[in-house]
C-alpha positions as CSV (number, residue, x, y, z in Angstrom):
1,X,100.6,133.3,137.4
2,X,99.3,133.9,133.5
3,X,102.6,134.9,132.7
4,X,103.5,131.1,133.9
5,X,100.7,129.6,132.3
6,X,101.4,131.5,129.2
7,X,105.0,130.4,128.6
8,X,104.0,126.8,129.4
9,X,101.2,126.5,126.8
10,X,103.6,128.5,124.5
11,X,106.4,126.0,125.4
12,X,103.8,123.2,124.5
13,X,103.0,124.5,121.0
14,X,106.6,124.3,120.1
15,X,107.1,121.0,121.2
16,X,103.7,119.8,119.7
17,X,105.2,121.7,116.1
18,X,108.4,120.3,117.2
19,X,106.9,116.6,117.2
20,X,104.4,117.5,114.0
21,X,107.6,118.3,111.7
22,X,109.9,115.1,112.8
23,X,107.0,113.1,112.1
24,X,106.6,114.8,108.5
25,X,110.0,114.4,107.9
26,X,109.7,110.7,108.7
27,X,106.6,109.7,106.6
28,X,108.2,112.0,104.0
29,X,111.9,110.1,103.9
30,X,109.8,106.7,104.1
31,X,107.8,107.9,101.2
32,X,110.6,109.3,99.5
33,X,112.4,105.4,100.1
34,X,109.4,103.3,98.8
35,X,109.4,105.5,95.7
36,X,112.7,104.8,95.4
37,X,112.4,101.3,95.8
38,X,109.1,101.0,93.2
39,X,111.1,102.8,91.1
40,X,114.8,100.9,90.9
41,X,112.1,97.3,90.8
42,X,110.0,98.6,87.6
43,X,113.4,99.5,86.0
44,X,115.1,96.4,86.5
45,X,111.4,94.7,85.6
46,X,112.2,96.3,82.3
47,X,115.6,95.8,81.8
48,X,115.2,92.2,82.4
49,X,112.0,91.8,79.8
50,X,114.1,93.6,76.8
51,X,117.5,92.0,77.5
52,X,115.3,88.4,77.4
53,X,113.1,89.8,74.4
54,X,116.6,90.4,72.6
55,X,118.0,87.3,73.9
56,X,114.9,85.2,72.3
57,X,115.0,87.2,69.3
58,X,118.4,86.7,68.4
59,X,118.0,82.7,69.1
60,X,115.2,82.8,66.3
């Protein structure tokens, strides 16, 4: 009977590390994505302000 209780508690860990690394995984590709997404908006932010900078340079 401890040989039964042993494999199910052991059988419990690896599904609670199991669960614990797809959820890292998630909140890490999510992470990763918003990053990704700040970092494609501030670029084109900047783009956008020198192109019109240039633009209303040249006009003067």
């Amino acid at each position: 009977m401890a040989v039964v209780l042993a494999m199910v508690v052991h059988g419990m860990g690896l599904l609670v590390k199991t669960l614990w690394g797809v959820q890292e995984r998630r909140f890490s590709a999510t992470f990763e994505t918003m990053r990704s997404a700040a970092i494609s908006m501030t670029t084109a932010f900047g783009v956008r302000n020198l192109t019109s900078a240039n633009h209303l340079s040249l006009q003067n």
